[in-house]
N, C-alpha and C positions, 0 to 999 in steps of 0.2 A: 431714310425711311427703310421697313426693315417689313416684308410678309409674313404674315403669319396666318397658314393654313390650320382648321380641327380636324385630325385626320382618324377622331374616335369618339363615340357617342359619350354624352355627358351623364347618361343615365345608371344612375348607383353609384356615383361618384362622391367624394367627401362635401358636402355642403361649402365649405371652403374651397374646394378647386372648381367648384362650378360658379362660386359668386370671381372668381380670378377671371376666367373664363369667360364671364359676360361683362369683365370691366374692359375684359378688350374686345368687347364689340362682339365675340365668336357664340353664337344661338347653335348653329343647326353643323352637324358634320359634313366637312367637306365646304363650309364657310370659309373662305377669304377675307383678311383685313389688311391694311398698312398702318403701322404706327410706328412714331418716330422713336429712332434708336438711341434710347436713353437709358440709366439704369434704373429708372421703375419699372421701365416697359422688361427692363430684360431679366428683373426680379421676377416678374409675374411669368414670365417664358418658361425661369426656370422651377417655379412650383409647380407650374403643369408642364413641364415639359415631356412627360410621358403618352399627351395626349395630343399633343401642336408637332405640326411642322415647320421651320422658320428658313427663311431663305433671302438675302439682301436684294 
């Protein structure tokens, strides 16, 4: 399992990095989730990764 913090508002963001964004669970900044470490999960990491903090 792998965290993944939103460490930046979703607002004005591409319609695509915010629907990535709520596939993993992340709404509100400063939201916390776990999801397991796979490579969907760490595709979607790194489309938004400008936005996520991730930490195992």
């Amino acid at each position: 399992m792998i965290t993944i913090k939103l460490v930046k508002s979703l607002n004005g963001r591409h319609k695509k990095h915010i629907a990535t964004a709520n596939s993993l669970g992340l709404r509100r900044p400063g939201q916390t989730v776990q999801q397991p470490d796979n490579a969907a999960t760490r595709g979607k990491i790194a489309k938004i990764a400008y936005l996520v903090e991730v930490t195992k």
